[in-house]
Backbone as CSV, one residue per row, in Angstrom:
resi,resn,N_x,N_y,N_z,CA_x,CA_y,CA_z,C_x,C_y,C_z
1,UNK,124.227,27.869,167.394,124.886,28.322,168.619,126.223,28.993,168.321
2,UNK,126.991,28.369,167.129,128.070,28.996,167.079,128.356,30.796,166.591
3,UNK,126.455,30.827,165.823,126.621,32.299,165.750,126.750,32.972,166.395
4,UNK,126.464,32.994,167.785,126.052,33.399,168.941,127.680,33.648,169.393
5,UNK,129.059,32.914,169.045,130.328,33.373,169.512,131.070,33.990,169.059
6,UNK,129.957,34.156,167.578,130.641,35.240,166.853,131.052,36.331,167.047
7,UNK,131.720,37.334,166.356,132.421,38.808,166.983,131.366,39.325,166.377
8,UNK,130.549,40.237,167.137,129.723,40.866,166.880,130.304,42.276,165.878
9,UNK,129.180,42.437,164.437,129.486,43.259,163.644,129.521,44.750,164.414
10,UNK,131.085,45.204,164.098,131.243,46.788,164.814,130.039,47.692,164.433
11,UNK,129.641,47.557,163.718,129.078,48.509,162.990,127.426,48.715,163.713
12,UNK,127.427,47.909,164.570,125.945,48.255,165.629,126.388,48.176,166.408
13,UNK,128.048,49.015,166.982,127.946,49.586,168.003,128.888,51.326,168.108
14,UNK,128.463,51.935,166.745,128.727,53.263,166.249,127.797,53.809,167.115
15,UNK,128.541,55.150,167.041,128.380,56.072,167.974,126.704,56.387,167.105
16,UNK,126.456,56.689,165.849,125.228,57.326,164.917,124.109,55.917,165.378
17,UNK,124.913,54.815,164.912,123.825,53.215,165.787,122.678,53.864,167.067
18,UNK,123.980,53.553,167.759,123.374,54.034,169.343,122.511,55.062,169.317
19,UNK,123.272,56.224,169.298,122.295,57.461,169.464,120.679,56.993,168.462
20,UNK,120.737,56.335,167.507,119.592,56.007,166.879,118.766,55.175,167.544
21,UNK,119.305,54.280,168.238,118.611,53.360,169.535,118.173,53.776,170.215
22,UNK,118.760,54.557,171.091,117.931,55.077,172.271,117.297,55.848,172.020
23,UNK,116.902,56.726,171.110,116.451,58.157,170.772,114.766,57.480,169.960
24,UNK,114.927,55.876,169.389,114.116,55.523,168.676,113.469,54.492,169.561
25,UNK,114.162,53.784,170.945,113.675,53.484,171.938,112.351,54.375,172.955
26,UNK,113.262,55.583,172.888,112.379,56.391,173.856,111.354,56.629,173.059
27,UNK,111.196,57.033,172.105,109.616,57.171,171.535,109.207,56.443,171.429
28,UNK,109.494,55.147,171.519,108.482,53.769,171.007,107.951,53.368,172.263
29,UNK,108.637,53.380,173.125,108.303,53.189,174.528,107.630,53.913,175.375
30,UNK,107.526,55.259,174.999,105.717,56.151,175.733,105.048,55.739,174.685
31,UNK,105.003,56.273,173.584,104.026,55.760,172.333,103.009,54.404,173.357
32,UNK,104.220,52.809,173.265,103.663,51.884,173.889,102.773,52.078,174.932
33,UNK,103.536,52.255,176.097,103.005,52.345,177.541,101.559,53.200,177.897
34,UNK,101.617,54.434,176.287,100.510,55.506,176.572,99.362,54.778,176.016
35,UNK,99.575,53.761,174.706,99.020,53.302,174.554,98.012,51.840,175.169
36,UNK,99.238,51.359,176.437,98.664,50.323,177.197,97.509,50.724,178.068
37,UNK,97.934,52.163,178.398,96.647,52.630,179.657,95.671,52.049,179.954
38,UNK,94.817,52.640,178.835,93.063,51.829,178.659,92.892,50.333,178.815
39,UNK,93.587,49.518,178.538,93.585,48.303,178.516,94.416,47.243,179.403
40,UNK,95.216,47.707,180.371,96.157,47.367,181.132,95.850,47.838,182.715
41,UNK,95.810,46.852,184.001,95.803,46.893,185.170,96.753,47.317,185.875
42,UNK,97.602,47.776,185.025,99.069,48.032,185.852,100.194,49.208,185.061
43,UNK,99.307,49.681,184.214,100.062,50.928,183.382,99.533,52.112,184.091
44,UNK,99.982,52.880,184.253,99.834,54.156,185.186,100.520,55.320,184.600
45,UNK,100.851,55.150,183.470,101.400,56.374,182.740,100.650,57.638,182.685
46,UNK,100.771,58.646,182.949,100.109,59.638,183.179,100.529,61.313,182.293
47,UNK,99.983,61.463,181.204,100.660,63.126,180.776,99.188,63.875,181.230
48,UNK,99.841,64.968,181.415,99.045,66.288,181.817,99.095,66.728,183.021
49,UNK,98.602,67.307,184.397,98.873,67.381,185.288,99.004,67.108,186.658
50,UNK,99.435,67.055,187.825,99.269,66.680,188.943,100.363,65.182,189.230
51,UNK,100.446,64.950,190.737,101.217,64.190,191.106,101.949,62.468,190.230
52,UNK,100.518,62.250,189.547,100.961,60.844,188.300,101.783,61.546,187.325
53,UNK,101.291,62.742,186.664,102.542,63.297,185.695,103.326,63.497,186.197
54,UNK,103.858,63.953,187.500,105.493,64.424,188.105,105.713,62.784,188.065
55,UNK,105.516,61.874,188.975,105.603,60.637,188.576,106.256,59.899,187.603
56,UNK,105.273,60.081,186.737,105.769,59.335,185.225,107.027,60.173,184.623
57,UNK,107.595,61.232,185.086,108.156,61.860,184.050,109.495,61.481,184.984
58,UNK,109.613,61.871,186.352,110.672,61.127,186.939,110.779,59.724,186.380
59,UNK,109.685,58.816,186.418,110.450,57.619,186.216,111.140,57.565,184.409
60,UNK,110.130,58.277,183.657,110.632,58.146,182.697,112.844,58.836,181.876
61,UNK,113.027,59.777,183.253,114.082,60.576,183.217,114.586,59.595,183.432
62,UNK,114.698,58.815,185.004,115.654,57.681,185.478,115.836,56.442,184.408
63,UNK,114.699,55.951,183.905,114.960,54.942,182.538,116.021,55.602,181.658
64,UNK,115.566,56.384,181.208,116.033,57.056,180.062,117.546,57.322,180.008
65,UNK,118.176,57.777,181.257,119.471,58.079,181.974,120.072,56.545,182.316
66,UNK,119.366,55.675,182.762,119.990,54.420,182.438,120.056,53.712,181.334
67,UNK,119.173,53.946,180.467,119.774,53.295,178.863,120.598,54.297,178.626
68,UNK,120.645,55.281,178.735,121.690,56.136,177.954,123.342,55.637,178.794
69,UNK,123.454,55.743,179.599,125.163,55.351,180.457,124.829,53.749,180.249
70,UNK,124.151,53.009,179.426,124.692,51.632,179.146,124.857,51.620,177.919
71,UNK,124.625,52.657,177.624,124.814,52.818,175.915,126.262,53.040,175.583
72,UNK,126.358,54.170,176.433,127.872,54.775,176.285,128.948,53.822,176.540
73,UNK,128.467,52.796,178.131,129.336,52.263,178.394,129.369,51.043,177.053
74,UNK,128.665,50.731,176.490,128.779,49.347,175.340,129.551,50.254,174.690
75,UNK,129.404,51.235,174.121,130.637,52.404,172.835,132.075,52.308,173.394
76,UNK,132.296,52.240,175.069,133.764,52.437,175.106,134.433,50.936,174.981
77,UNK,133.567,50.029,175.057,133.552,48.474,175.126,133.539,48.337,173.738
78,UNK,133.546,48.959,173.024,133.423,48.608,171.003,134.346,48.027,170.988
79,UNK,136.082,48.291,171.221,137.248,47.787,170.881,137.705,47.188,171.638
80,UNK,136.265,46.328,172.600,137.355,45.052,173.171,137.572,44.237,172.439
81,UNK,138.890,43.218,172.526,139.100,42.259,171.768,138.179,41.206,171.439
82,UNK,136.879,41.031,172.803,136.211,40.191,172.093,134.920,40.632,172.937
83,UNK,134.218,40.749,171.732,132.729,40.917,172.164,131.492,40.577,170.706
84,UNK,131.728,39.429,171.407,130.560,38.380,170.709,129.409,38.634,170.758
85,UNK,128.748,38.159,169.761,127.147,37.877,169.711,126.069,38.228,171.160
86,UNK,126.757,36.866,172.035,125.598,36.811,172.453,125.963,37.952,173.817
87,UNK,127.134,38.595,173.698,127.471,39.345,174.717,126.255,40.409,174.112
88,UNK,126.160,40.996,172.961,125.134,42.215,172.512,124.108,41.759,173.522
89,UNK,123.497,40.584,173.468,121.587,39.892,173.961,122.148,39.890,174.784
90,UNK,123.023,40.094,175.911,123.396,39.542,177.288,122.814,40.981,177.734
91,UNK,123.646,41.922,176.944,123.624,43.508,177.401,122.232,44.223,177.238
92,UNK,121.904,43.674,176.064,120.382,44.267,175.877,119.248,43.997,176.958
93,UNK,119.476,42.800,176.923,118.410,41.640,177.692,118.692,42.281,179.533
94,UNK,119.822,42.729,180.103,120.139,43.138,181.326,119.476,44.571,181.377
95,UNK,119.702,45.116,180.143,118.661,46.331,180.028,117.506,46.257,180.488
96,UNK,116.856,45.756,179.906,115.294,45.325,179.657,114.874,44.971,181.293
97,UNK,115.507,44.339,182.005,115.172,43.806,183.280,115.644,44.841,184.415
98,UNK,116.488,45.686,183.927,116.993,46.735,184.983,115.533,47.824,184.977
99,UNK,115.211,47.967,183.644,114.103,48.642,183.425,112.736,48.153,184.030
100,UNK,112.872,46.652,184.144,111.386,45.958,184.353,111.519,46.558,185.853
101,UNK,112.973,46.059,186.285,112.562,46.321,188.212,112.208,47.799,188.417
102,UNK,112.710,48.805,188.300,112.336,49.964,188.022,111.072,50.139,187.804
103,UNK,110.184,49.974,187.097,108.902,49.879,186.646,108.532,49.173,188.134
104,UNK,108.309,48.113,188.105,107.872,47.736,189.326,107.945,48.423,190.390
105,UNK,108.981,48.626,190.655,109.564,49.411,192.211,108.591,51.024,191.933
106,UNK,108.648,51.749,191.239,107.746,52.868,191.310,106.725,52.663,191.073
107,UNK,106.194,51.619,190.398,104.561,51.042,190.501,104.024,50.267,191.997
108,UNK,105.312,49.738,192.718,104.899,49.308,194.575,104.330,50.814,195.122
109,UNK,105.726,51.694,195.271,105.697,52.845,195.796,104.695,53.901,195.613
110,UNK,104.722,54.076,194.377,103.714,54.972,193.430,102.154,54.541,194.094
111,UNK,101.920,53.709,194.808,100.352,52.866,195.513,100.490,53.006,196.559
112,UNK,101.837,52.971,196.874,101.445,52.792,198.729,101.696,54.446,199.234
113,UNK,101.824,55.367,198.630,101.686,56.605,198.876,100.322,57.323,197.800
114,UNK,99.586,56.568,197.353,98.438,57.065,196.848,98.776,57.859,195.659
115,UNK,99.554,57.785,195.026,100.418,58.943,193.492,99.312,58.280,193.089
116,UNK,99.590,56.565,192.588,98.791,55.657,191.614,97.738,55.270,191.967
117,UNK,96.674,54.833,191.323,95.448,54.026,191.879,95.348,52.773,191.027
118,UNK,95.872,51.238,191.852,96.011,50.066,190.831,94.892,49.062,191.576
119,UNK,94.664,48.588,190.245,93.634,47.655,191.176,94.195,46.471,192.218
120,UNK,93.808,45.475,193.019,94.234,44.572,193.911,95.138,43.644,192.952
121,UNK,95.970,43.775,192.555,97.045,42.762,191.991,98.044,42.138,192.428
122,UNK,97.826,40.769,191.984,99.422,39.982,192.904,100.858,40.480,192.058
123,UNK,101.264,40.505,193.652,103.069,41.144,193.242,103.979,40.811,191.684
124,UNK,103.553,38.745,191.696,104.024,37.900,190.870,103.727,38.701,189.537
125,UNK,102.281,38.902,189.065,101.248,39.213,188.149,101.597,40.598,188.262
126,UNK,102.143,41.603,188.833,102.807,42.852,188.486,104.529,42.978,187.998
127,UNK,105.290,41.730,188.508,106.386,41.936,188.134,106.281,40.578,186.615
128,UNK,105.311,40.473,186.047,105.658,39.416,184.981,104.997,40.771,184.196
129,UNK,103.988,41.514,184.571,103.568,43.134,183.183,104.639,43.885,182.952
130,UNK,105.680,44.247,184.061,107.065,45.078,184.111,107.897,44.175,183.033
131,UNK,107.913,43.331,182.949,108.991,42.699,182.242,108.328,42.279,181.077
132,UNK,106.808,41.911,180.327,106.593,42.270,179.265,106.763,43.483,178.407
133,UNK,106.205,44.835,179.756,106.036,46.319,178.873,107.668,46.444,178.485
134,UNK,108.687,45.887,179.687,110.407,46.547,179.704,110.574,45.804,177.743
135,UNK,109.956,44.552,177.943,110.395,43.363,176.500,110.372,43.778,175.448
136,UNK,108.826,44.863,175.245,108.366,45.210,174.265,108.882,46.797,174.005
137,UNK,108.688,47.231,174.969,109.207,48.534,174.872,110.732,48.858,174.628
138,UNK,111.547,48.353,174.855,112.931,48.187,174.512,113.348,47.453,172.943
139,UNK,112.933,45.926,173.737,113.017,44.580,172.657,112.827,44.930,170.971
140,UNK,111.664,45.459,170.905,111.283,45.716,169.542,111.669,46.755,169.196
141,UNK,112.168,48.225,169.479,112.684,49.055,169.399,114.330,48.709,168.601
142,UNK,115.212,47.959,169.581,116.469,47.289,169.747,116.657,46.514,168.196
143,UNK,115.350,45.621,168.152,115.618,44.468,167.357,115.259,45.389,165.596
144,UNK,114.537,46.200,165.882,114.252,47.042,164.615,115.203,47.869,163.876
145,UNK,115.938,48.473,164.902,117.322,49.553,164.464,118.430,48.699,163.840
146,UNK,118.425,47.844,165.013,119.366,46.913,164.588,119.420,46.323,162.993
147,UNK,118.380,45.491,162.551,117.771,45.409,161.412,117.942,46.130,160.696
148,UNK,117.249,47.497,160.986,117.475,48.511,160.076,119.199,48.578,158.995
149,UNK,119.907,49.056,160.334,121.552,48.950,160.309,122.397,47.635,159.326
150,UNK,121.331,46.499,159.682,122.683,45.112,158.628,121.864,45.036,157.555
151,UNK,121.042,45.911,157.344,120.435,45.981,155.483,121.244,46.681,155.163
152,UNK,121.154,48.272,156.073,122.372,49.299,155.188,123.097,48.897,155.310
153,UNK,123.934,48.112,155.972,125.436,47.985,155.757,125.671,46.609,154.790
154,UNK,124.306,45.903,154.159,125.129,44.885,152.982,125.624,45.666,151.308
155,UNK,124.483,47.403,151.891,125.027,48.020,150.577,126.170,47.863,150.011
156,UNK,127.258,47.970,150.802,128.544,47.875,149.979,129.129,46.662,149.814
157,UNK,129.743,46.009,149.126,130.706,44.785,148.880,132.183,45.094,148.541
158,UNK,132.752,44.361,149.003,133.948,44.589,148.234,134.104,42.423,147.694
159,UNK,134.809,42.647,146.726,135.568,41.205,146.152,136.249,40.620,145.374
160,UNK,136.859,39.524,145.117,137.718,39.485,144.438,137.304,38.391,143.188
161,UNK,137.626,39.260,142.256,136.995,38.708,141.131,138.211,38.264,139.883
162,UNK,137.967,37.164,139.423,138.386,36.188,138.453,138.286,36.608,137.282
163,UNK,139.443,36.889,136.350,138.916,37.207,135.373,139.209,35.647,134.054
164,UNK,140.169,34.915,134.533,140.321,33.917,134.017,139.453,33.530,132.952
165,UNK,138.116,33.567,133.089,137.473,33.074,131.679,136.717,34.158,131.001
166,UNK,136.684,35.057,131.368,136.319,36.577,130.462,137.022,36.701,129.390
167,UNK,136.291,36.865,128.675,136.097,36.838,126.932,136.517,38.587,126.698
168,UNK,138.216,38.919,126.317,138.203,40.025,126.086,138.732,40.460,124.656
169,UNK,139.041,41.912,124.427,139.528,41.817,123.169,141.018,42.236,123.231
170,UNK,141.779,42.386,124.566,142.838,42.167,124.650,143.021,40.749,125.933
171,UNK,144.311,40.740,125.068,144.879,39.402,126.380,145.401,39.900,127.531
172,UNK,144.717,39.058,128.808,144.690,39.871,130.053,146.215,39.140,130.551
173,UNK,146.882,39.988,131.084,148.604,39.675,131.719,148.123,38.783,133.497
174,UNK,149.151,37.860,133.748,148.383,36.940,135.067,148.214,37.949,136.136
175,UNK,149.163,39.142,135.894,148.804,39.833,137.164,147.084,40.330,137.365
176,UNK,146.507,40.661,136.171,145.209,40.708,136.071,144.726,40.141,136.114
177,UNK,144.617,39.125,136.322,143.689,37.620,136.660,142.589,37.594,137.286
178,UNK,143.704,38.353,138.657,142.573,38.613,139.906,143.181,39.880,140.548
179,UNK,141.287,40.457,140.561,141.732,41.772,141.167,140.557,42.199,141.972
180,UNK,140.916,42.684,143.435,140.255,43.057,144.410,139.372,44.365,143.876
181,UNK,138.366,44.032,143.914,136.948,45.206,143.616,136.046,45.437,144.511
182,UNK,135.708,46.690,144.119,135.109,47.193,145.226,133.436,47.816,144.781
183,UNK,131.998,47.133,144.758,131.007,47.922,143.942,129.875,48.703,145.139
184,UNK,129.358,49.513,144.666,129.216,50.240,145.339,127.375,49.566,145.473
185,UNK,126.359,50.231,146.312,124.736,49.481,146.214,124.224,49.291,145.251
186,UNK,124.469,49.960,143.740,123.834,50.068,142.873,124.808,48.659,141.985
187,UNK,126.095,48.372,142.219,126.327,47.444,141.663,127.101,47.922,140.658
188,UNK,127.805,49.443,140.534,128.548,50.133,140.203,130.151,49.538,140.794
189,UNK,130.793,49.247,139.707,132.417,49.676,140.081,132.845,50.653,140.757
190,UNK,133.863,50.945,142.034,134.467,51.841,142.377,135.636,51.657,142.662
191,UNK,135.925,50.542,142.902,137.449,50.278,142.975,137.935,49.165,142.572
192,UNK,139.287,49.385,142.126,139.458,47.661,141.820,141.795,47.554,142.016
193,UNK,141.782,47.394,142.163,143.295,46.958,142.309,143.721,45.589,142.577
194,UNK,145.152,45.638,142.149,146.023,44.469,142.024,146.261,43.671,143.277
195,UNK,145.916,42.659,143.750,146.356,42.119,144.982,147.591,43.035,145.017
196,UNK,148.799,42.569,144.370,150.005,42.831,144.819,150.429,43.904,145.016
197,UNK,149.617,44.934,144.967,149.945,46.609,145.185,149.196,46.697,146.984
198,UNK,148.304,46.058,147.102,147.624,46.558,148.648,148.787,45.853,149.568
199,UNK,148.588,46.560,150.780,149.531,45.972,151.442,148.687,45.778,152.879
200,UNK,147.473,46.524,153.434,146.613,46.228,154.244,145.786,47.323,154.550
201,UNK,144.822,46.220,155.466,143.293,46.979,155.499,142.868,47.461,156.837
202,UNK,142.412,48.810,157.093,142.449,48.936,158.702,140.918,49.349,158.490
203,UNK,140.571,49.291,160.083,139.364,49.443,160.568,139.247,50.707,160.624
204,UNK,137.864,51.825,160.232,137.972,52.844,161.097,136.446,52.813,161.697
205,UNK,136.080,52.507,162.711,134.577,52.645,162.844,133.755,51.708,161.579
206,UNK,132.952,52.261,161.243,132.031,51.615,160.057,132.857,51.913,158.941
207,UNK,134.081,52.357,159.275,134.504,52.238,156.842,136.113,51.667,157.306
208,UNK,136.123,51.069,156.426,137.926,50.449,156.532,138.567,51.517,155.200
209,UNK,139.959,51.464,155.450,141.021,52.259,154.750,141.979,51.284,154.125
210,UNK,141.601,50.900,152.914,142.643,50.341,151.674,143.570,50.765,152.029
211,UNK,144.996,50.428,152.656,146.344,50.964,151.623,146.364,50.209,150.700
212,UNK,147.260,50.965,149.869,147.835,50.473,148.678,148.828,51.567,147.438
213,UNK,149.350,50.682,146.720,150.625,51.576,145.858,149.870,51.836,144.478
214,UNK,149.716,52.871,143.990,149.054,53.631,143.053,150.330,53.216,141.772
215,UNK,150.130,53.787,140.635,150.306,53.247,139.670,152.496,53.992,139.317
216,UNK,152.371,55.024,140.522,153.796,55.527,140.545,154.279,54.820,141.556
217,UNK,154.135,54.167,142.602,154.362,53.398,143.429,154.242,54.263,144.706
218,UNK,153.122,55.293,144.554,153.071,55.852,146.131,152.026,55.521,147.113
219,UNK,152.382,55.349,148.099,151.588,54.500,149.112,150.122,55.669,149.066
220,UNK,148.914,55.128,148.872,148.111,55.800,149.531,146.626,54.980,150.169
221,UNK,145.964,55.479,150.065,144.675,54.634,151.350,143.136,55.493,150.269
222,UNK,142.105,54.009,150.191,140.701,54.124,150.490,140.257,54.014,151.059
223,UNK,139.089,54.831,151.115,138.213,54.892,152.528,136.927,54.221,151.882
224,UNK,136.169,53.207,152.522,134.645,53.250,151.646,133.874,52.423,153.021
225,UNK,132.772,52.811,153.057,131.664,52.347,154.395,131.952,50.519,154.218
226,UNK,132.259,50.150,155.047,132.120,48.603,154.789,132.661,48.025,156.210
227,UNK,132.579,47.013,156.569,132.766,46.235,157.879,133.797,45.557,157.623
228,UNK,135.181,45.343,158.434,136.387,44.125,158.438,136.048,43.201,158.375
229,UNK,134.975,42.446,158.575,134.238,41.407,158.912,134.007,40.581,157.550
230,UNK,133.060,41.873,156.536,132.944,41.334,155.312,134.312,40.881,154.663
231,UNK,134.935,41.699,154.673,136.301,41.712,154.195,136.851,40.459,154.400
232,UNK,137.083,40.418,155.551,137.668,38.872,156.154,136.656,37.716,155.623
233,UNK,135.257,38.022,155.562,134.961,36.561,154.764,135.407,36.649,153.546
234,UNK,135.174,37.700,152.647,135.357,37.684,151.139,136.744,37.089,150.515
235,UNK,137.214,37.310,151.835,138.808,36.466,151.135,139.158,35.846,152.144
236,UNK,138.644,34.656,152.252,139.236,33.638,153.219,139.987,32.938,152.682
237,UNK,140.255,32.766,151.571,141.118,31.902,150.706,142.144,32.411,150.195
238,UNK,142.112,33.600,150.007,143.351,34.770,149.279,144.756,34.794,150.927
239,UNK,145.159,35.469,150.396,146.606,35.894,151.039,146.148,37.345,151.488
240,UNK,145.109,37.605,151.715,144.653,38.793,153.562,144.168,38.048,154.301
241,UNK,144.824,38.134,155.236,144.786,37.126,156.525,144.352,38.456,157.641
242,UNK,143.380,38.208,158.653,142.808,39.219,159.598,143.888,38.681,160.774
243,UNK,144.920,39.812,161.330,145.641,39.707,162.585,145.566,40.657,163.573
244,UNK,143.990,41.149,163.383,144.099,41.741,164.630,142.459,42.229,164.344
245,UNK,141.624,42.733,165.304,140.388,43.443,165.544,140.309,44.711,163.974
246,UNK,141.605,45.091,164.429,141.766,46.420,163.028,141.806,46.387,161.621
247,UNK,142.523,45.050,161.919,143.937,44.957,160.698,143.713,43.769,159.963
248,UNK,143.583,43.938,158.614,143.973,42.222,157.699,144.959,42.785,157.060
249,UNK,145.955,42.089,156.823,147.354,42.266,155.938,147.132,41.298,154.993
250,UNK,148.038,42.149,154.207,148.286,41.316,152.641,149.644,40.020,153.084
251,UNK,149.232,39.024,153.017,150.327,38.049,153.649,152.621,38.606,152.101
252,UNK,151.491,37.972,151.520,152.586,39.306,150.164,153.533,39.701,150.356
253,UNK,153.049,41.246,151.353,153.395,42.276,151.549,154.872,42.280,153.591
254,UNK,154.585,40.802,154.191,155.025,40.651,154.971,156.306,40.505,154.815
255,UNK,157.415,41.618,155.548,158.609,41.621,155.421,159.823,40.916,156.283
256,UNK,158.526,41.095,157.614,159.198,40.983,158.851,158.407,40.349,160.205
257,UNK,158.363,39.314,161.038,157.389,38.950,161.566,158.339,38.869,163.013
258,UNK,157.702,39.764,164.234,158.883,39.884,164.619,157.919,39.634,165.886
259,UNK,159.119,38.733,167.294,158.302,38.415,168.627,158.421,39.313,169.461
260,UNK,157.062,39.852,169.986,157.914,41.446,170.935,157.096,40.639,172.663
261,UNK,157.207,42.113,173.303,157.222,41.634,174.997,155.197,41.586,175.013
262,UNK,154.515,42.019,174.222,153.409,42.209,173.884,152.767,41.244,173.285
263,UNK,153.672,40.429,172.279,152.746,39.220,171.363,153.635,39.444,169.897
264,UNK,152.969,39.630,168.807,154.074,39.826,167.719,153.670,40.850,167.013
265,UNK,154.332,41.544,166.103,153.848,42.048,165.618,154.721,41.935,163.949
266,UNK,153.750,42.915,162.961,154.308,42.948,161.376,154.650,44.199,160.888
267,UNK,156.282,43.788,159.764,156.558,44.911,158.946,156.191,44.324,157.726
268,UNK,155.526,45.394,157.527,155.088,45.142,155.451,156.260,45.496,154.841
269,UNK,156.363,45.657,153.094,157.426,46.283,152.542,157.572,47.421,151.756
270,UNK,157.180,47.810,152.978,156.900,49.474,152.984,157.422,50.647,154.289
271,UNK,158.282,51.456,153.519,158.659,52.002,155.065,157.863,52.938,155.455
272,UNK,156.614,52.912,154.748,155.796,54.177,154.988,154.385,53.865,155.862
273,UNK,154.317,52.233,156.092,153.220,51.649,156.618,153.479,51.466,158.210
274,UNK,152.422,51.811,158.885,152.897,51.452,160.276,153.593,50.187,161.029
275,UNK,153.618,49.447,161.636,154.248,48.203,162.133,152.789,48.025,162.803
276,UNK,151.999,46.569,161.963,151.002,46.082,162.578,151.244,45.097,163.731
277,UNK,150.079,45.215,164.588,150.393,44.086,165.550,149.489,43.342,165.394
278,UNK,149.847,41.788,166.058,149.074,41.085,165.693,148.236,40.799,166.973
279,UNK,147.466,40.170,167.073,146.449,40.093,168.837,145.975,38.769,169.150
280,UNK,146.470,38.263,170.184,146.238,36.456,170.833,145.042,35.600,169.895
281,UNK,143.903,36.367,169.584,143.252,35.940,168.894,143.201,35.630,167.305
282,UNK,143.975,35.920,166.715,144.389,35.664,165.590,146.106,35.594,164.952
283,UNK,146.649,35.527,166.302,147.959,34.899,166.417,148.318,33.440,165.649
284,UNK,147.765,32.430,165.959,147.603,30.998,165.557,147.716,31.078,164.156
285,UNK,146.274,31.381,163.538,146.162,31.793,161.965,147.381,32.154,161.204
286,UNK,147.725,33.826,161.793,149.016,34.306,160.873,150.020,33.494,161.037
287,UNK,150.711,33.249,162.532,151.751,32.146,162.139,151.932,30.877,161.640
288,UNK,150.624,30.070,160.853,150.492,28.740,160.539,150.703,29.884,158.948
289,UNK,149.984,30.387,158.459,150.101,31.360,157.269,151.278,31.997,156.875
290,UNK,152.205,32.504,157.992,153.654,32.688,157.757,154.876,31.257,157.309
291,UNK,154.409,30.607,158.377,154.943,29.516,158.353,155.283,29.183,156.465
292,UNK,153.671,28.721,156.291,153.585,28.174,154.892,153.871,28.722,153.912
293,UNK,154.619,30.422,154.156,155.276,30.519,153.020,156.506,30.787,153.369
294,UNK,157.352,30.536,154.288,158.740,30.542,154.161,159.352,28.884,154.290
C-alpha cells in the first residue's frame, strides 16, 4: 500500500510518454472493438458506409478528444508537488469509465433511433460490456506503454562507488575513495566525479543536470536521461539530500540556510548557483540534516 503514496516517477508523465499513450491507445482500441463485432451483442462498430459509420466515427472523435484534454490536463499537473501513485490509477481508471458511459449512452441512443440494431439486452448487462471494452481498450494499452517506459528508463544508473578495497597500482588519496558515477545501458563509464566538487542536481523533465566544479574550478552542469527519483534512492546515505520536487543538494556545498515568507530556501558556495528552495515536503529532512552538521 505504501507504494501506492509514492511520488509517482516523472518520467510517465513526459510530454513523448503521453503522446505515445494515446496515439498507441487509439489503435489498440478499434483494432479491439473491430475485432469484438462478430462475437459480441453489444459492439456496433461499424467502418465503411452509411449511418453506423457516421456513428462510430463521431463517437470515436468524442473518445478520442476526451483522452486527449485528460492527457494534457495530467502534463500541466506533472509539477504538482504531490502526485502519487495511486493518483496516476485514480486518473486512468476515471478515464476508462468516462469512456464506458459514453459507449453506453451512444449504444442507448444509437437503438432507439434505429442507427444500431442490438439484440434485446438488459441495461445492467450493457453497461457491465461498456466498462469491460472501456478496461481493455484503454487498460492494456495504458499498462503496456507504461511498462514499456520503466524498462527504458532503468537504462541509465548513476552511483556511488567505493573504492576502498580496489587493488590498484597507485595509492588512491581519501578524496578518491568515493566517487559519484555515472554508467551508461551498456555498463560503460560516463561520468564520475568527486562528491566534493558537485554542488547539486536539478530536474529537467526525464534527464537531471549535474552541477559541478571541473578540474579549474569552473562551475559547469551534466545532462544525462535519468529520473531524481533514482538519484535520491542511490544516495540515501551520502550528503545529497532531495529538498524539493527539482532539486537534491550536496549538503557540503550548503552555505546558507535561510527562512523566507515562502518556506526556506538554500545558498550553496557558489555565487554562480541559483538560490535553491526548499518545499513543505522535504523541509523536515533538510533541517534535521542541517541541523546535524552545525
Amino acid at each position: 500500500m505504501r507504494a501506492l503514496k509514492d511520488q509517482l516517477p516523472r518520467f510517465l508523465l513526459g510530454k513523448h510518454q503521453l503522446i505515445m499513450t494515446v496515439t498507441f491507445a487509439a489503435f489498440f482500441s478499434l483494432v479491439f472493438l473491430l475485432v469484438c463485432i462478430p462475437v459480441s451483442h453489444s459492439a456496433w462498430f461499424e467502418l465503411g458506409r452509411g449511418e453506423a459509420f457516421a456513428f462510430t466515427v463521431i463517437f470515436y472523435l468524442i473518445a478520442f478528444a476526451i483522452i486527449v484534454l485528460s492527457k494534457v490536463l495530467m502534463y500541466v499537473q506533472r509539477n504538482a508537488e504531490n502526485f502519487p501513485v495511486y493518483r496516476y490509477y485514480l486518473w486512468n481508471i476515471s478515464e476508462i469509465l468516462i469512456i464506458a458511459l459514453l459507449y453506453f449512452f451512444f449504444t442507448i441512443e444509437g437503438d432507439r433511433f434505429g442507427i444500431i440494431h442490438l439484440d434485446n439486452i438488459a441495461p445492467w448487462r450493457l453497461c457491465l460490456a461498456s466498462v469491460i471494452y472501456a478496461s481493455i481498450s484503454l487498460g492494456v494499452p495504458y499498462a503496456l506503454v507504461a511498462q514499456y517506459f520503466m524498462i527504458e528508463e532503468k537504462d541509465n544508473t548513476i552511483r556511488l562507488m567505493n573504492y576502498d578495497n580496489v587493488v590498484s597500482d597507485v595509492p588512491l588519496t581519501p578524496s578518491e575513495e568515493r566517487r559519484i558515477t555515472l554508467f551508461d545501458n551498456s555498463g560503460v563509464l560516463k561520468f564520475s566525479i568527486n562528491p566534493e566538487n558537485l554542488f547539486f542536481i536539478e530536474s529537467d523533465d526525464n534527464y537531471i543536470q549535474v552541477w559541478y566544479t571541473d578540474v579549474s574550478g569552473d562551475l559547469k552542469k551534466y545532462m544525462l536521461r535519468c529520473r531524481l527519483k533514482t538519484v535520491e534512492d542511490s544516495f540515501a546515505d551520502s550528503d545529497l539530500v532531495r529538498c524539493h520536487r527539482k532539486y537534491i543538494i550536496n549538503m557540503r556545498k550548503v552555505r546558507v540556510l535561510s527562512s523566507e515568507k515562502d518556506g526556506y530556501a538554500i545558498e550553496l558556495d557558489s555565487d554562480a548557483t541559483p538560490r535553491i528552495p526548499v518545499s513543505k515536503t522535504y523541509e523536515k529532512a533538510v533541517l534535521s540534516r542541517f541541523n546535524s552538521r552545525t
